[in-house]
Residue, then its C-alpha position, 0 to 999 in steps of 0.5 A: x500500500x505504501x509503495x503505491x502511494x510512492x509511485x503516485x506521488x510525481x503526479x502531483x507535483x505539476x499540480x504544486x507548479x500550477x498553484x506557485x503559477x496561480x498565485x504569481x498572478x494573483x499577485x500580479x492583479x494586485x500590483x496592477x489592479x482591475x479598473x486601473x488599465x493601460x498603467x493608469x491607476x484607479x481614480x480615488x475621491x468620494x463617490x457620494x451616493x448613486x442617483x435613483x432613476x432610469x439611464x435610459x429615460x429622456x432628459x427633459x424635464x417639463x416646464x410649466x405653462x410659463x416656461x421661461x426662456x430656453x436659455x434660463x431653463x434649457x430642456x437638453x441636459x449635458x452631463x455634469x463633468x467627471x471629477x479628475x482623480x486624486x493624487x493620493x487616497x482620501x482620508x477615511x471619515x472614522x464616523x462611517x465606511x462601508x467595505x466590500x470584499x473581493x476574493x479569490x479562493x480554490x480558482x474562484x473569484x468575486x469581485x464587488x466594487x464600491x469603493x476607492x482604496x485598497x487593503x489587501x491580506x494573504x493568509x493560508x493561500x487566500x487572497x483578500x482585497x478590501x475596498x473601502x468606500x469613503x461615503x458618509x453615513x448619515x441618521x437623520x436628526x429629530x425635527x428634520x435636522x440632517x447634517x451634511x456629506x460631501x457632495x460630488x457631481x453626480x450623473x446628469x441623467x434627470x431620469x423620469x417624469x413623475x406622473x404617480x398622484x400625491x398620496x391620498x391616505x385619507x385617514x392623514x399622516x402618523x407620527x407628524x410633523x417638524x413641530x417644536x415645543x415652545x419651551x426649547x428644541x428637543x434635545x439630540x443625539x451626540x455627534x462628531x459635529x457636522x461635517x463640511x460640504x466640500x464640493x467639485x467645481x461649482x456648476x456655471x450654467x443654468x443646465x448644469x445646475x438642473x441637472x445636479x439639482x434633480x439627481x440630488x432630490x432624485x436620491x430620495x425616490x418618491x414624486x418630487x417638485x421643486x420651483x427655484x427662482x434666482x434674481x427673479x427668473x425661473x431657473x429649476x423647474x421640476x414638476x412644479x405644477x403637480x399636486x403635493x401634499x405640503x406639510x408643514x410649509x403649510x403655514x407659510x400661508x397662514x403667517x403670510x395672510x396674518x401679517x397682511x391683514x392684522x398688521x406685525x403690532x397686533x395682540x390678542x386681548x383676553x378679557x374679563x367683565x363683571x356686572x356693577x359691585x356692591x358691597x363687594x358682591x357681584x352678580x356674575x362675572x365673564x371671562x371672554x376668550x379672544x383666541x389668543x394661543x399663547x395665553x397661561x396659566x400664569x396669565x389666567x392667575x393674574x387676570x385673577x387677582x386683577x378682579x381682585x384687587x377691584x375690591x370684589x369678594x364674592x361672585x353671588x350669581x353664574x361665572x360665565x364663559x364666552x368662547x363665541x369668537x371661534x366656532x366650537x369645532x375643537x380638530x382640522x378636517x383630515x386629522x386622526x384622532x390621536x392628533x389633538x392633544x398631541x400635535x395640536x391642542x384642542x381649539x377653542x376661543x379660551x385656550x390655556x397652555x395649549x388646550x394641551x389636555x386629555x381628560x374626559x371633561x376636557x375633550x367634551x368642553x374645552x372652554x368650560x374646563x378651562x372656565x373651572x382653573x379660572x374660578x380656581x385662581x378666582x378662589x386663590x385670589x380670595x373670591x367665593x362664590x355663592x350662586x350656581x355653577x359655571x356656565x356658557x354666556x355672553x356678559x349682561x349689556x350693564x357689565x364692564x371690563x374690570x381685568x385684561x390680557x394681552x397677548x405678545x405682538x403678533x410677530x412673535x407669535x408668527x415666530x413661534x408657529x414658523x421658527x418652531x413650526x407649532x400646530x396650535x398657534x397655526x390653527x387658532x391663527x386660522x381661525x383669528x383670520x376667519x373671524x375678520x369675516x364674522x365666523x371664527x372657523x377653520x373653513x373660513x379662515x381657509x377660504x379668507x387665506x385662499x381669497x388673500x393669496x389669489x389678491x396678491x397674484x400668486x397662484x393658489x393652493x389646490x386644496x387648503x384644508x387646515x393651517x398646520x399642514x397636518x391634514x391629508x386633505x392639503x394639496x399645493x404646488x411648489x410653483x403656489x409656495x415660491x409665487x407666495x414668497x416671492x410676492x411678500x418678498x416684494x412688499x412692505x413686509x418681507x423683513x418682518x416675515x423673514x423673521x418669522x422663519x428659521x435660519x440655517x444651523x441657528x434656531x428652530x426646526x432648521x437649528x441642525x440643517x446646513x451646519x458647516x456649509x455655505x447654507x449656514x445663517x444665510x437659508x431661511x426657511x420653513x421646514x415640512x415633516x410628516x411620514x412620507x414627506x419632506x419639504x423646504x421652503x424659503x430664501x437663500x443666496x448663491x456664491x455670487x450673491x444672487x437672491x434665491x426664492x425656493x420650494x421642494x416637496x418630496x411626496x411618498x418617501x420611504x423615509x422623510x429623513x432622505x428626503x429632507x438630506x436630499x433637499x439640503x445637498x440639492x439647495x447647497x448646489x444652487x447655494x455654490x451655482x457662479x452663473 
């Protein structure tokens, strides 16, 4: 047995020269590698993230009936210029790298390609080459803030019309939107801080600039709209015209018309009134609601001891609310029921700390439970009470006004409904502008908005349900919201409604966007988060100075934290435009 095995021996040893052959060609494959052919080396730089789309689809994109000219908004689309290589391999970020294998095993090889630079091992015959990939990783922040990756020119394939509709869920979006609490921005995670865009060379044309535009909001997928003016003139122009849902840019339009028609100094009264006293007693007293949104429970206590120091001591008839200023209908048309509280405090004419309560004899009466923390501070405040209970009543015609409230200026209160995007302040300003026309309801508030917008000459909302944005009811356009901006912008009022918006890396529902790039302090803008949706709306300017009036809205995300990073990369592309 053993002298057969001697005899077969020598047939084995051709099959050692050929594995000594093998890995001498390995080798060789790592010194000049795939990719790097005719002695050139492969090129090494951040590949950024690949455009959604299909190559083969047409690279025109529609304009809208006012179509500028071909010279502003060309239709063919050139490509955007391949960055050169580097010199030598980038630095590798230590917050996030993705790494692929290539293998060769036992006359086997696979090869996958996602990176720029190599490392190669060998152990036990096993050749493992490692590219490792510069691209950032990114989790998106609460309230839409992002921070942002290097950008690189991406393909300039515009890809697809978008002829899917704007969703119709009609039971609205979960988990919405940007809001944040009046109090402060929620607090975030720890990060490494934000990362500095570096960019290859800024685009110089109006084509060029499209098409880096529409492939960066193409990285999101879903049905995206963009309509960007620079110096006035239309220059992007991404199915501007079609339906979307706008989220919380909603508001832009409520903050708009209130400024208009109610004036930057104008402040919400709440009053109390009494019938005539005698001997201390009073027959009944009336708390009147005037809408006011902000109004507290340490406001409430000194409208209180106001009545008391007239020298009233006992209440011997009713205590009275009058909440007649708005209607009586406490949510928006296409809101879920788990909405308000939450999202939105229950509407009424008298609202304290929001309305932001859920008991049983609070969802069935706002205004009467609040009426009953009123008589509570009363009865801090040394007053009895010997008549009946509370009760819902205008005030007797011989009553006057003994105790008063006022509200911050209306600028400040526009601030805290767009800077931190609150729902509450958007809808009881919605009702406020309804009630110019004597009904203090959503309905007509939104048909006074619509009435103001068509006024001014911009174009108006297809639909406009609510004044928060949360309803799945709200359709516009992106062309509706820049031809609102650009208006304002226009008139007496663009100062003060610029304040009003949130500002880059500085406060607000923008406090974590475009830190560390040129988009920093200098995009103001009103933010838009709903499940599936991502919108950015506002003003900016270009490397060069030019002004910039923009809208995006992505519609039917996967997840609303793409969408927002894809806005931000496509706005610091107009930001860098030299055109």
């Amino acid at each position: 047995m053993g002298e057969t095995s001697r005899r077969q021996q020598p047939k084995w040893r051709p099959a050692w020269v050929v594995g000594l052959v093998a890995f001498g060609l390995t080798l060789g494959s790592l010194i000049n590698p795939v990719g790097a052919q005719d002695g050139g080396q492969i090129p090494v730089g951040n590949p950024g993230v690949t455009a959604i789309g299909d190559p083969n689809a047409p690279t025109t994109i529609p304009s809208t009936p006012t179509a500028p000219p071909n010279d502003l908004i060309p239709t063919n689309v050139p490509s955007a210029p391949t960055a050169p290589p580097a010199p030598s391999p980038p630095t590798i970020p230590a917050t996030a790298s993705t790494i692929a294998t290539s293998t060769t095993k036992r006359g086997a090889s696979t090869t996958r390609r996602r990176g720029t630079t190599r490392r190669t091992t060998t152990r036990r015959g096993v050749t493992t080459t490692q590219r490792v990939a510069t691209t950032i990783v990114l989790d998106p922040l609460p309230d839409g803030g992002s921070t942002v990756p290097p950008i690189e020119a991406g393909p300039s394939t515009s890809g697809p019309p978008d002829t899917s509709p704007a969703p119709t869920d009609s039971t609205g979006p979960t988990n919405p939107n940007d809001s944040v609490p009046d109090s402060a921005a929620p607090a975030r995670p720890t990060t490494s801080g934000p990362t500095k865009a570096t960019t290859t060379a800024a685009a110089e044309t109006p084509a060029e600039l499209k098409a880096r535009v529409q492939t960066e909001i193409s990285k999101a997928g879903g049905s995206s709209s963009a309509f960007v003016l620079i110096d006035g003139q239309p220059m992007i122009d991404i199915r501007s015209t079609e339906s979307r849902l706008p989220a919380s840019t909603q508001k832009l339009y409520v903050g708009a018309t209130a400024l208009a028609l109610f004036g930057a100094d104008f402040r919400f009264e709440t009053r109390v009134k009494a019938e005539p006293v005698a001997n201390g007693a009073t027959a009944s007293i009336t708390l009147i609601g005037a809408g006011d949104p902000s109004l507290t429970t340490s406001e409430v206590r000194s409208l209180a001891k106001q009545v008391a120091a007239t020298g009233i001591t006992s209440v011997t008839g009713r205590l009275n609310v009058d909440d007649s200023h708005f209607d009586r209908v406490t949510t928006g048309p296409g809101w879920k029921a788990s909405f308000s509280p939450g999202e939105s405090g229950l509407l009424s004419a008298l609202m304290i700390d929001g309305n932001q309560r859920n008991d049983p004899a609070f969802r069935a009466d706002p205004a009467l439970a609040n009426l009953a923390k009123f008589q509570q501070e009363l009865q801090r405040a040394g007053i009895t009470f010997t008549g009946a209970a509370l009760g819902r009543s205008t005030a007797p015609s011989n009553a006057t006004v003994i105790a008063s409230h006022r509200s911050e200026q209306l600028v400040v209160l526009l601030s805290v409904m767009g800077k931190k995007s609150n729902n509450t302040y958007a809808e009881m300003m919605l009702k406020e502008i309804g009630a110019l026309s004597g009904v203090g309801s959503t309905e007509a508030g939104a048909a006074a908005v619509t009435a103001h917008i068509q006024k001014i000459g911009a174009v108006v909302p297809m639909r406009f349900a609510d004044g928060s944005g949360l309803s799945s009811l709200n359709r516009t356009t992106a062309v509706s919201e820049v031809g609102l901006l650009a208006r304002v912008e226009a008139g007496k009022d663009r100062t003060t409604f610029r304040s009003t918006l949130a500002v880059a890396c500085v406060d607000g529902t923008m406090k974590s966007r475009l830190c560390g790039t040129a988009g920093q302090g200098t995009v103001v803008a009103k933010t838009g988060t709903i499940n599936g949706v991502a919108a950015l709306s506002g003003y900016a300017v270009t490397a060069s100075g030019r002004k910039v009036v923009f809208a995006f809205l992505m519609n039917g995300l996967k997840a609303s934290g793409s969408g927002r990073l894809a806005i931000d990369r496509a706005l610091l592309q107009i930001i860098n435009y030299r055109g």
